[in-house]
Structures are given as structure tokens and as C-alpha cells.
N, C-alpha and C positions, 0 to 999 in steps of 0.2 A: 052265431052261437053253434059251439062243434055236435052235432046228434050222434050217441052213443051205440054202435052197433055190439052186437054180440060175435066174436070174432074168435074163430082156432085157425091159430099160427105156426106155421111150420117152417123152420129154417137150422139151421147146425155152423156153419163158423161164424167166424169175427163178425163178416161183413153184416148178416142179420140181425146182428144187434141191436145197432144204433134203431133200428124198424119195429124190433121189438120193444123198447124203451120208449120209441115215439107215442105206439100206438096205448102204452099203461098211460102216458102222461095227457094225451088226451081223452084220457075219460072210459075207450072201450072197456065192454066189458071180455074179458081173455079166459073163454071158458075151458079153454086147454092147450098147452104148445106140443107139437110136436117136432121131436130130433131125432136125428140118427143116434142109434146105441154107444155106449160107450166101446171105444176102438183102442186097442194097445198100440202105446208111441214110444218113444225115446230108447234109449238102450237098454233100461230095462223092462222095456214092451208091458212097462204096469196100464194098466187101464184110463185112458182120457175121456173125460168126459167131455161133449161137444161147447163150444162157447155157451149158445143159446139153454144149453140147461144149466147151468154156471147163473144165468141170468136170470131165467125163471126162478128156479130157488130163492134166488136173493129177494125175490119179490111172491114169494107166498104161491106161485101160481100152479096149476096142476099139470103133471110132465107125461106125456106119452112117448116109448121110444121105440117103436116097430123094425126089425126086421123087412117084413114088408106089409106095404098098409092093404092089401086086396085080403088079409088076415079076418076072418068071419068076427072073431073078437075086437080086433080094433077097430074095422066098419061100426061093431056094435056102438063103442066106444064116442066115434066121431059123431055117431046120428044122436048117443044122449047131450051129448055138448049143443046142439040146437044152434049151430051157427047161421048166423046169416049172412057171412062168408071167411071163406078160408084165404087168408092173404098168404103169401107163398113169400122166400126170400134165397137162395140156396142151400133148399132142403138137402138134395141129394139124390132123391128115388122120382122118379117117376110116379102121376099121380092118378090112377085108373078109374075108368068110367063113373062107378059107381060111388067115389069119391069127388070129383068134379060134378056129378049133378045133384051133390048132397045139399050144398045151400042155395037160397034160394035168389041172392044177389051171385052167385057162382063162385069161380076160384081167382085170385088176380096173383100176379109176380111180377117182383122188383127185380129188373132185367138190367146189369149192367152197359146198354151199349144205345145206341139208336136205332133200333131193329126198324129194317130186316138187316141190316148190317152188324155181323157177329153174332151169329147164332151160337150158341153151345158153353163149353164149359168154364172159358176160359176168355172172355172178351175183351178182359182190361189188359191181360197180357199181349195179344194181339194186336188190339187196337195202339197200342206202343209199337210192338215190332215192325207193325207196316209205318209208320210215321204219321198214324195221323193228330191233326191238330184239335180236332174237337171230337168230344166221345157225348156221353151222357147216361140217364135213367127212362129204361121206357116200362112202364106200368101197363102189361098186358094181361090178356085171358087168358087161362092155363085150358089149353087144347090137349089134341092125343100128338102132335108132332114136336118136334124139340122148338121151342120160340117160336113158335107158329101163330097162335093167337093172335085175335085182334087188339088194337090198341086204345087204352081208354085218354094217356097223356103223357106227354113227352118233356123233360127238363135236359136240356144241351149246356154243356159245358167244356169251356177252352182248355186243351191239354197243353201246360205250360212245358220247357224244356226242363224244368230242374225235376221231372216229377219223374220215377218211377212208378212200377207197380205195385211195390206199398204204399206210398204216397197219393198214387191216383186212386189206389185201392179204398184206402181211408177217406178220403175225399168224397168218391162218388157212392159209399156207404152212408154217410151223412146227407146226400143229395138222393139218394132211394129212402131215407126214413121220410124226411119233407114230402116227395110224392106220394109216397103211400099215403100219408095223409092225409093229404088233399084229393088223392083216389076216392079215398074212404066215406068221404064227404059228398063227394060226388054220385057216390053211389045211394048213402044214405038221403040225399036229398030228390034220387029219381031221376037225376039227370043226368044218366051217362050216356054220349056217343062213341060208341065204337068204330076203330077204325081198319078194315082191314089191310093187311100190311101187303108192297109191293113184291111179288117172290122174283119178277126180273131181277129187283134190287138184289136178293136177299147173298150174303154170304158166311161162312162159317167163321167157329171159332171153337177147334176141337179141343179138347184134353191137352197141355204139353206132354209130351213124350222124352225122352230123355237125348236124342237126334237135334228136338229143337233148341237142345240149349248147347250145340255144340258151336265154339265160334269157329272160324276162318281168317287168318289174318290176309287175306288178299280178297281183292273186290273195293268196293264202296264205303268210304271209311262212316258215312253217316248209317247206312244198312247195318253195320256193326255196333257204333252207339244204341241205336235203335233197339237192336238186340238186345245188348245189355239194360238197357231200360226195361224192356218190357218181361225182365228173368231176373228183377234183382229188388231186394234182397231174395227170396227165395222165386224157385228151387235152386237160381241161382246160373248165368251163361257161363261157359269155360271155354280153355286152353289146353289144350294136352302138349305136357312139355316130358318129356322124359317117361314115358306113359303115366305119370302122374298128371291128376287135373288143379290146375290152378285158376278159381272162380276171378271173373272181372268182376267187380259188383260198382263201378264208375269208371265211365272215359270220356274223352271229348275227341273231335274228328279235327287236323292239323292239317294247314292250305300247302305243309312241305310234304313229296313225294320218295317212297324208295319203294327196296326190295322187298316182296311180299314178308312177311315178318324178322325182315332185319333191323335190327335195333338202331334207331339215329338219333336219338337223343336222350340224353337223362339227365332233367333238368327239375328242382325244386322237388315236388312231389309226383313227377310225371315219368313216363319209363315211356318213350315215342318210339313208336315203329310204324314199318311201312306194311302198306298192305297193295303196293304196286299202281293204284290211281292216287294215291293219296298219302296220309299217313293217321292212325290214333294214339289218342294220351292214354295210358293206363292211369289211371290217378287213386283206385282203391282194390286190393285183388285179396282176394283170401286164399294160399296155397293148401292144398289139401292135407286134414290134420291140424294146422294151424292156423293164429289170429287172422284178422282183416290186417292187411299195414298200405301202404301206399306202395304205387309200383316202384317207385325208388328205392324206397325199404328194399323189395324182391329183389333188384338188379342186386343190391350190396350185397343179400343174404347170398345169393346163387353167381357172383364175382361175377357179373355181365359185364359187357362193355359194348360200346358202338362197334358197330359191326359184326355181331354175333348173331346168332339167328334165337332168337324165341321161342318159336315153335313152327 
């Protein structure tokens, strides 16, 4: 039988969702969420509101959205909500002392990755670009260091080839709402073991920056798949062809070799080039400005042919 804690929630895009939705469905009680403030988006920089308060609304519940939470008034705020712990999910801010020893089961967060490996902002993106095959959700203690915390449990899961970063993104968002869960449980029934995490292991997972999404067509034609997976759909890997950029958003890595981004093939929906070990497929590019189309599309649109150079 699930025992009902009194819980404030703090998280702001997509991926906390499905965490916030788990925890209404089983039973807690959600004495308040808190999100990051509404942020000006799109081209006419109107005001967006964060997923997570899109969600809360929908469901009756009360919305806190701080600037910053070391605010005399929002501490007020958090201590009347009486939690008996704050689950975390990609809030945004950093969570200060006097926040973290407010409840009395403490703070937990739904960590995309298998810490210590992939600290920081950005793990599912990473954990693509280096190649590896299994990622998962670790449900730790929110400390004062970035992912630092001890660990209360871990759920591992296999990173298929067809997945990207939305894909893996959406996936292991649904595999953080189940842990938290059963976090939650664990904690309401008293029996949590903490673990602390190995820091030889530990390695980062910064911010992307707009550098990491630049490609290279020479080198390792898997390192470049790699890439494009781990930047696609957004913010999105590129090409700079003509000082314009043209986004890869799919390719495959080809066992024929050439000239680092000489064109060798353009075949069905694939635009093949070399990248000097090797060769890849474009197979879906978005040119700056315009639609997504197939690299094939591109060669026809920009009159390529074998033997031109790319970029």
C-alpha cells in the first residue's frame, strides 16, 4: 500500500513532468510546486510559461515561481507548505542551505544519468555524444555541490542506436517519474540507505555551448553520428557550408572511405561524404531558414555532385 507524504515539487521543463504527474497519481499530497518564472521565447519574446506550471494548473495545485528561493518571503512560503520533502526534478536554481534542511525526510532529485558519471546540466546529451550504451535515473540527495549527493537508488537503462536526445530524453523522463516513486516509498516507510557516490568515478556533463554543436566532417565517422544524436532535434549539430549553417538532425557512419567532406555518394535519401577514415550518411538536415528534408533533397536543392566538397 503506497503511504502518502506531504511533498513541494520543484521542477520547470518537459522532462519533470511525467514526476510531477506520477507523484498526484499516487496519492501525495503536493502542497506546492515550484518553477522558474515565466521566460520570453520565440520571436515575439511573449512570455512562456515553464511546462511544470502548465501542469500544476491543470491540476488545481498551488504555483510558487521565485526568482531566487534564498528570498525571506519564499523561505516563508516553503516552511508554511510543511513538507516532508521536497523532490527536485530540473528545477533550474540551485537549492540553499536553508532550503535543503527544511524537511524533515530532506531534498531528493531525479538525476538523468548514473552518477557519478555525468554531472551537470546536460547528461543525456553527453551521454550520446561520447557513445555510450547504457545511461539511466539516479535518485539522489540534493547537496551544496552540483550532483554530489548520496545516492538513495538507481534504474539503468540500454541506450538503443535509433535514440536520440529527444527520444532518450522522453524515455528516461518516464523512468525518473517510476523512481521517484518508489524513492518516495522508501523513504516514507523509513528505510532509506544512502549511498555515497565514488568522486574517482565522477565525470561532467556541462551546459552545451554553441562550439559543441559544431560538426567536423573529418575524423571518426561514428564520433560524428554520435554527435548528431546527442544535439538532435534541438539545439541541433551543424555544418557550416557557405558561412550559412546547415543542421544534421540524422546520419549513419558508411564502411566506404574518402576525402574529408567530399561528396561520394548520393544515393536514395543519403548525401555520403568522406570524412578521411571513413565516410557518413546525411539522411535528414535542416538548412538554415528552412524545412528539415533529406540530404538528398539538399545535394538537388544546392546542385551538388560527387566530388564537391560540403563543407
Amino acid at each position: 500500500m503506497l503511504r502518502s507524504l506531504r511533498v513541494i515539487f520543484m521542477g520547470s521543463p518537459a522532462f519533470a513532468v511525467p514526476s510531477l504527474l506520477r507523484l498526484i497519481r499516487d496519492g501525495h499530497v503536493l502542497t506546492l510546486v515550484v518553477t522558474q518564472p515565466d521566460r520570453p521565447a520565440g520571436r515575439g519574446q511573449a512570455l512562456r510559461p515553464p511546462p511544470i506550471k502548465q501542469a500544476a494548473k491543470q491540476h488545481g495545485l498551488c504555483i510558487l515561481q521565485p526568482e531566487k528561493l534564498n528570498d525571506p518571503q519564499v523561505l516563508a512560503a516553503l516552511s508554511t507548505a510543511r513538507p516532508d520533502v521536497i523532490a527536485v526534478a530540473a528545477f533550474g536554481q540551485f537549492l540553499p542551505r536553508a532550503v535543503r534542511e527544511l524537511p524533515p525526510l530532506g531534498c531528493v532529485n531525479v538525476h538523468a544519468s548514473l552518477l557519478p558519471k555525468y554531472r551537470g546540466a546536460a547528461p543525456i546529451n553527453w551521454a550520446l555524444i561520447q557513445g555510450e550504451t547504457e545511461t539511466g535515473i539516479t535518485i539522489m540527495r540534493v547537496e551544496e555541490g552540483m550532483d554530489t549527493g548520496a545516492m538513495l537508488l538507481q534504474r539503468a537503462t540500454p541506450i538503443a542506436l535509433k535514440h536520440d536526445v529527444g527520444t532518450l530524453h522522453d524515455h528516461l523522463a518516464d523512468l525518473g517519474a517510476s523512481a521517484l516513486s518508489d524513492a518516495l516509498q522508501v523513504l516514507a516507510r523509513g528505510e532509506a540507505v544512502w549511498v555515497p557516490q565514488n568522486e574517482a568515478e565522477a565525470t561532467q556533463a556541462p551546459k552545451i555551448r554553441d562550439e559543441d554543436c559544431r560538426l567536423d566532417l573529418a575524423g571518426d565517422p561514428l564520433a560524428f553520428v554520435n554527435r548528431v544524436r546527442g544535439l538532435s532535434p534541438v539545439p541541433g549539430a551543424y555544418l557550416l557550408r557557405g558561412g550559412h549553417r546547415v543542421k544534421v538532425l540524422r546520419g549513419e557512419g558508411r564502411p566506404n572511405a574518402g576525402p574529408p567532406g567530399v561528396i561520394l555518394h548520393i544515393e536514395g535519401r543519403a548525401l555520403v561524404c568522406g570524412t578521411g577514415v571513413g565516410a557518413v550518411a546525411l539522411l535528414e538536415v535542416q538548412p538554415e531558414g528552412k524545412r528539415r528534408m533529406t540530404g538528398a533533397e539538399f545535394a538537388r536543392g544546392q546542385r551538388l555532385t560527387v566530388g564537391d566538397r560540403l563543407a
